[in-house]
N, C-alpha and C positions, 0 to 999 in steps of 0.2 A: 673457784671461779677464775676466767682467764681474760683476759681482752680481748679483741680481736686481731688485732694484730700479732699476739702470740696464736690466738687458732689460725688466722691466715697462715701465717708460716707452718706450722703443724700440722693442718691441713694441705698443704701447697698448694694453697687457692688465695689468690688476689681477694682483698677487705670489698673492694668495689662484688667482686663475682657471690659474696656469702651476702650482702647487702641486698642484690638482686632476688639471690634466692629466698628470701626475706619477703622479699616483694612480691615475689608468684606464690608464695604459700609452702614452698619445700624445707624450709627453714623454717620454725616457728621464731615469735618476736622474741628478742630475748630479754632477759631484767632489764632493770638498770641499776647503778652504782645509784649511791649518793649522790656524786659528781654529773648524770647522764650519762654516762658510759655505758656501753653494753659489755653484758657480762656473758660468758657462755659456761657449760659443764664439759665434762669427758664426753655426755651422750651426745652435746650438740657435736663435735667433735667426730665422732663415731659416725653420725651424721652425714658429714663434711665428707669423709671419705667415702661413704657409701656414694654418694651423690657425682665425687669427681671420679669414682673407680664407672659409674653405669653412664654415664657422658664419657668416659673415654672409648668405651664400648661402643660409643653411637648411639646411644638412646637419644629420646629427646626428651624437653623438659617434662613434656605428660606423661611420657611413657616410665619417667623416674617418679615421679607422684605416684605413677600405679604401682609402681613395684614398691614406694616406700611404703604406702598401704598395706603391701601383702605383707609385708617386710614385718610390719607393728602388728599383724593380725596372728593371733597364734593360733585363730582356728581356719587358718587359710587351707588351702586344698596348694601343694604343690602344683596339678595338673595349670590353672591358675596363671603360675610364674612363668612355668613352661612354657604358655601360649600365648604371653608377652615375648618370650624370647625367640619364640619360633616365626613369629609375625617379622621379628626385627631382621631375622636372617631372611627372608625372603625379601625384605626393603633393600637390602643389602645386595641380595644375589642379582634385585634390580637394577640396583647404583652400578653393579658391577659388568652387566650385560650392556647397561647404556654408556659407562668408560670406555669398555672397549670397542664398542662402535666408534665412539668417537675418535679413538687411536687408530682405529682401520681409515676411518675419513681422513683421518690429518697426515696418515702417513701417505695413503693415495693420494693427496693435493701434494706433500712434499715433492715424492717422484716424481711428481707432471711437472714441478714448477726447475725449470732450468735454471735456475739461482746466479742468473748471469747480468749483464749490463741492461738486457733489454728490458720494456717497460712492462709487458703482458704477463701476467701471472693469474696461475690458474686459482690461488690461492684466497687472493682479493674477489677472482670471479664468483666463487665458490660464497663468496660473503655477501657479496652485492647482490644475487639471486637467490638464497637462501636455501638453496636444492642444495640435497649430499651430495658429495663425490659418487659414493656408492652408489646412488641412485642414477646419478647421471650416466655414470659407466656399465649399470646393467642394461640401460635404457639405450647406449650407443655401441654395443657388444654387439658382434655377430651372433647369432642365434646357431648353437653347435645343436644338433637334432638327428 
């Protein structure tokens, strides 16, 4: 049996972060000492890593519940896992369409904005009216036909 603070460090997960997961259900409770202490094994452990390796990935905390599920289920179907994981890369491919919008807009406000003494900047405009760049500049494009 270990403390927590030797599975935080063994883990590399902050006492607070394993506490939490405690709290939502991805951790089960652990003993306690004589003392109140919490005690943990290797599995919790095992655990721990499983948990901060599918968060590094981007999962979120459900989506690590479901996989720890399949995880413990020996009669899971692979196919299953799969389509936890395949879901996350489309979330992903989303996050990823919508970053670089956002880098097309910020770098079309940089270019406009003359970065000079004067007060007007397209940048704050861009803010104060909540319209993209993008938009605004297909919207004020000559129309090539």
């Amino acid at each position: 049996m270990i403390n927590i603070g030797i599975l935080s460090r063994q883990a590399d997960i902050s006492a607070k972060t394993i506490r939490y997961y405690e709290s939502v259900g991805l951790m089960p409770e652990p003993a306690r000492g004589g003392n109140g202490y919490r005690q943990y094994t290797e599995m919790d452990l095992e655990t721990l890593r499983f948990i901060r390796r599918a968060r590094d990935l981007g999962f979120s905390v459900k989506e690590v519940g479901d996989l720890m599920k399949l995880w413990h289920d020996r009669n899971r179907a692979s196919a299953d896992v799969r389509a936890i994981a395949l879901n996350h890369i489309d979330e992903i491919e989303q996050r990823i369409s919508k970053l670089k919008s956002i880098r097309r807009t910020l770098i079309n406000l940089t270019e406009r904005c003359h970065g000079d003494d004067r007060p007007d900047c397209p940048i704050l405009d861009d803010l104060v009216k909540g319209e993209s760049a993008e938009t605004r500049w297909l919207r004020d494009s000559p129309r090539k036909g």
